[in-house]
N, C-alpha and C positions, 0 to 999 in steps of 0.2 A: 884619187888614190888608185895606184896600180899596183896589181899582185906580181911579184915578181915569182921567176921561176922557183925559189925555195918557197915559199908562201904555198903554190900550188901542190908541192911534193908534201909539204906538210899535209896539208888538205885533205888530199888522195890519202895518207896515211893514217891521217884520224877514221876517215871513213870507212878503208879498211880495217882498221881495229875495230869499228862499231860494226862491222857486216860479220869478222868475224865470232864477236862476242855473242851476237843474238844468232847464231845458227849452233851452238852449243849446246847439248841437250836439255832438257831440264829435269828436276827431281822425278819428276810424273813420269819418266821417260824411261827410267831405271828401277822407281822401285815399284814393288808386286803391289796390286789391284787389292781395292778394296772387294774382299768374294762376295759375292750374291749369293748371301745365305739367309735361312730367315731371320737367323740372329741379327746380322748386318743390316735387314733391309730394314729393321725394328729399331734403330737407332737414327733420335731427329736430331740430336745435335753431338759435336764433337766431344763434348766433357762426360758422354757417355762410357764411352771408348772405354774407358779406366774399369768402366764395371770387373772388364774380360782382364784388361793389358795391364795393370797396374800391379806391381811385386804384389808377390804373394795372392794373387788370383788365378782362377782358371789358365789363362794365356798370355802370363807378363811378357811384356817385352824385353827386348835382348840388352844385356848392358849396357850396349854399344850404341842405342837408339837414341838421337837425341829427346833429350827431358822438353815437351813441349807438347801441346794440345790442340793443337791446327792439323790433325789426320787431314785432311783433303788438300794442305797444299801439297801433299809432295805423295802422297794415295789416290789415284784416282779409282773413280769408281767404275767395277766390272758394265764390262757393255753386254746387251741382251744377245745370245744368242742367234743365229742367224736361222730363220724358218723355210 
């Protein structure tokens, strides 16, 4: 079996669509850091969260925020300080 010249162009063109797709930023890239706070740093898992962000607490979240409870895929968390 021999690739012909459109075979190849295809190729080159899937490829490029997959280089372009993974250099595209990700959630973690845009949105703001989980703070290093002591509250923050006191929370071992994600269905915490709600204590604060959940309507009608302390720091609900924005309308707009998708309904979901995976904070670290698209929060990451604050880096330490540099000494």
């Amino acid at each position: 079996m021999s690739f012909r010249r459109a075979d190849w162009i295809y190729v080159l063109g899937a490829g490029l669509v997959v280089l372009a797709v993974s250099l595209l930023p990700s959630p973690k890239d845009n949105n703001p850091r989980i703070p290093r706070t002591p509250e923050h740093q006191a929370v071992r898992s994600e269905q915490e969260c709600v204590r604060c962000h959940a309507p009608g607490q302390s720091r609900p979240l924005a309308a707009r925020h998708p309904n979901r409870q995976d904070c670290s895929r698209c929060h990451a968390a604050a880096v330490e300080p540099a000494r």
